[in-house]
C-alpha positions in Angstrom: 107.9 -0.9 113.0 106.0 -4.1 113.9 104.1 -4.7 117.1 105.2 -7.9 119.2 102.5 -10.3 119.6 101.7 -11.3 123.1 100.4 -14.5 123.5 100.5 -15.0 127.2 98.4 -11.6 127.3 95.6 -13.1 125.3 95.8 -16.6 126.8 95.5 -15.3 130.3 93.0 -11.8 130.4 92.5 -9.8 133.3 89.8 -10.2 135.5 87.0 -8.2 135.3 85.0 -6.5 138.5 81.6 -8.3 138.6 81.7 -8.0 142.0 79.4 -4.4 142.5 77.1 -5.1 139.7 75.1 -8.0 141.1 74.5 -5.6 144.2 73.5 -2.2 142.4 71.2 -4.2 140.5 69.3 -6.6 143.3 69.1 -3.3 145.2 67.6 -1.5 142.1 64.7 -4.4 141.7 64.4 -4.5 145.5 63.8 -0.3 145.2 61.0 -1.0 142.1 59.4 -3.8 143.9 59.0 -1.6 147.3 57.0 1.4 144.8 55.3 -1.5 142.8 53.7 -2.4 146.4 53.2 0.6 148.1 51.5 2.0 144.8 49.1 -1.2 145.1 48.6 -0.1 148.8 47.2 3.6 148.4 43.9 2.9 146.4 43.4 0.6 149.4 43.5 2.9 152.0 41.9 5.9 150.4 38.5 3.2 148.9 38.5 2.4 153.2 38.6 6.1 153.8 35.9 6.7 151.2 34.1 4.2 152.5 33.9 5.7 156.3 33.1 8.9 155.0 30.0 7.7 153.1 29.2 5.8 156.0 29.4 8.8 158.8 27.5 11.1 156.6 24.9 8.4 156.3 24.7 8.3 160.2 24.9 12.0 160.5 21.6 12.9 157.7 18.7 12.0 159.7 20.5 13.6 162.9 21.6 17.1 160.7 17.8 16.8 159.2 16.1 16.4 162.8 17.8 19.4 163.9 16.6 21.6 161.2 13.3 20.8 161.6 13.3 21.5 165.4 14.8 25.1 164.3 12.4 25.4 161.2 9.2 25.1 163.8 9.9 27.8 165.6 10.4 29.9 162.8 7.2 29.8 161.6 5.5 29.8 164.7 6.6 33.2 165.5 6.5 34.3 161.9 2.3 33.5 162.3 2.1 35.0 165.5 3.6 38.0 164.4 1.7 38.7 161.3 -1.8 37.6 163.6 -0.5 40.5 166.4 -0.1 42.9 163.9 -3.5 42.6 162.2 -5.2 42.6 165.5 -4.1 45.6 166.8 -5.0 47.5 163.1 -7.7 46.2 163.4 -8.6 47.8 167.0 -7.0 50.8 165.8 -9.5 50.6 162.8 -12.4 50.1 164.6 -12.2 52.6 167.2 -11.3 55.7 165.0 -14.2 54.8 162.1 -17.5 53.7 161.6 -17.0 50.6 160.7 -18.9 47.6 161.9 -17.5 44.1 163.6 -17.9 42.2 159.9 -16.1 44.9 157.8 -13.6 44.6 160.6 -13.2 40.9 160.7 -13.0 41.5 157.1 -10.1 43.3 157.0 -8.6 41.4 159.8 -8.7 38.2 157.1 -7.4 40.5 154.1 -4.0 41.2 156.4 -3.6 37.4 158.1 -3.5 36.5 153.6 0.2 36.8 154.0 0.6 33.6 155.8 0.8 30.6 153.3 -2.1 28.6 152.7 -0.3 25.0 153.9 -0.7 22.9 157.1 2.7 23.5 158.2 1.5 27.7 158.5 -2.1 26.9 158.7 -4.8 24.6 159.2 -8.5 25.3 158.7 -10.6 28.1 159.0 -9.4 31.7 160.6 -11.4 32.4 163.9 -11.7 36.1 164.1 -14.0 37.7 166.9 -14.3 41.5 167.2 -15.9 43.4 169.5 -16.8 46.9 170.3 -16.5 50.3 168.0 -16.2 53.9 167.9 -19.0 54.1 170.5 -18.4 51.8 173.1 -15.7 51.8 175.8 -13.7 48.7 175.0 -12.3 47.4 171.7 -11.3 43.7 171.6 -10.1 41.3 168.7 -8.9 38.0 168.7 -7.9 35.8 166.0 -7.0 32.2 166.3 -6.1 29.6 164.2 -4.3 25.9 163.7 -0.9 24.4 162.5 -0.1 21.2 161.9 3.3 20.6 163.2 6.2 19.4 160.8 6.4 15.7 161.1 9.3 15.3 163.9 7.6 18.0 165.7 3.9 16.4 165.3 4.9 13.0 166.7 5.5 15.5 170.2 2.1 17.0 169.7 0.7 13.8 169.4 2.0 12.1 172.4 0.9 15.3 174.5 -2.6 14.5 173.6 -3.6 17.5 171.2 -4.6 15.4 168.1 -1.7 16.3 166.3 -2.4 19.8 166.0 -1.2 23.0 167.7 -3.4 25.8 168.7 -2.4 29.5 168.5 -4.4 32.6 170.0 -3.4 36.3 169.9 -5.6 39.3 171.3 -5.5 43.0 171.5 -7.8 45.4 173.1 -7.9 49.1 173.7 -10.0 52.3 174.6 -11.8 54.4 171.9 -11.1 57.4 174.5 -8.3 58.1 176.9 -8.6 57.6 180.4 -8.9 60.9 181.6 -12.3 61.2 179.5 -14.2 58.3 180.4 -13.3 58.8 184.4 -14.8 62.6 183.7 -17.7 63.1 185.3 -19.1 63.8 181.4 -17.6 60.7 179.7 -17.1 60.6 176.2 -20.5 62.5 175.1 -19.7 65.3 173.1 -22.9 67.5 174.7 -22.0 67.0 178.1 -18.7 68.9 177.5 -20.8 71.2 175.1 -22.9 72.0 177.8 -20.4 72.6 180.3 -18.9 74.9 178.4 -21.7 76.8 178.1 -22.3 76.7 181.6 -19.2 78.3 182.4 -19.2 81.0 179.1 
């Protein structure tokens, strides 16, 4: 059976729809040209927050560093102070329960303050150690005194407040070889008055 050829249908073809593709497609290139530029955008904006950040931390150091130093003086102003208190009042201890004399006390008095580091921000100079009294006498005194040169925020302070940059620290301890009850006794502390009163009232 033979087909019928058409020749209107091939002189005249149906329209085709172009009408929806132009759109899909400009709204497709508008779409990749919006991510193309916002893309380009973000490695702006994060390089400008970069660059803030570098720049408040900049500002920030010297304050951050400033402020550890003001808190780091302290610290080892009471850390020498502690270790100077403690060595004075062993050595009062030591010198009114033996027979050992003011040098040998001062002596061991320097042996103990070795535990504070050897630099001018702990110590400056020579220890001054002065100890007075022993076993024998009524009073017991030590004193043990020394210099620091201040860390370098702290020293400009010092300086302006006239102490040539250097601070000054003193500790003292005293005591009584006896108790008070023996040396307000009308026999004191001598061992043969109370001998003899003993035998006074045997």
């Amino acid at each position: 059976m033979r087909r019928c050829f058409d020749a209107s249908a091939h002189a005249n073809p149906p329209a085709r729809s172009v009408s929806s593709k132009p759109c899909s497609v400009r709204r497709s290139r508008g779409l990749r040209s919006h991510a193309m530029s916002f893309e380009k955008s973000r490695p702006v904006v994060a390089r400008g927050r970069s660059g803030q950040a570098t720049l408040e931390a900049a500002l920030m150091m010297p304050v951050l560093l400033t402020g550890f130093l003001l808190l780091l003086q302290p610290c080892i102003l009471l850390y020498d102070r502690a270790v100077m208190q403690a060595a004075a009042s062993h050595a009062c201890r030591l010198a009114e329960t033996s027979l050992a004399s003011e040098r040998e006390v001062a002596a061991f008095v320097e042996r103990r303050l070795s535990s504070i580091p050897e630099t001018d921000a702990f110590h400056t100079g020579a220890w001054e150690v002065h100890v007075q009294g022993g076993e024998g006498s009524e009073r017991v005194s030590v004193e043990i005194a020394h210099t620091v040169t201040p860390l370098p925020v702290v020293g400009a302070f010092v300086r302006a407040l006239g102490s040539g940059g250097r601070y000054r620290q003193e500790v003292s301890c005293s005591a009584s070889p006896h108790d008070e009850w023996l040396t307000a006794s009308e026999e004191g502390p001598d061992p043969e008055a109370w001998m003899r009163r003993w035998e006074e009232r045997a």
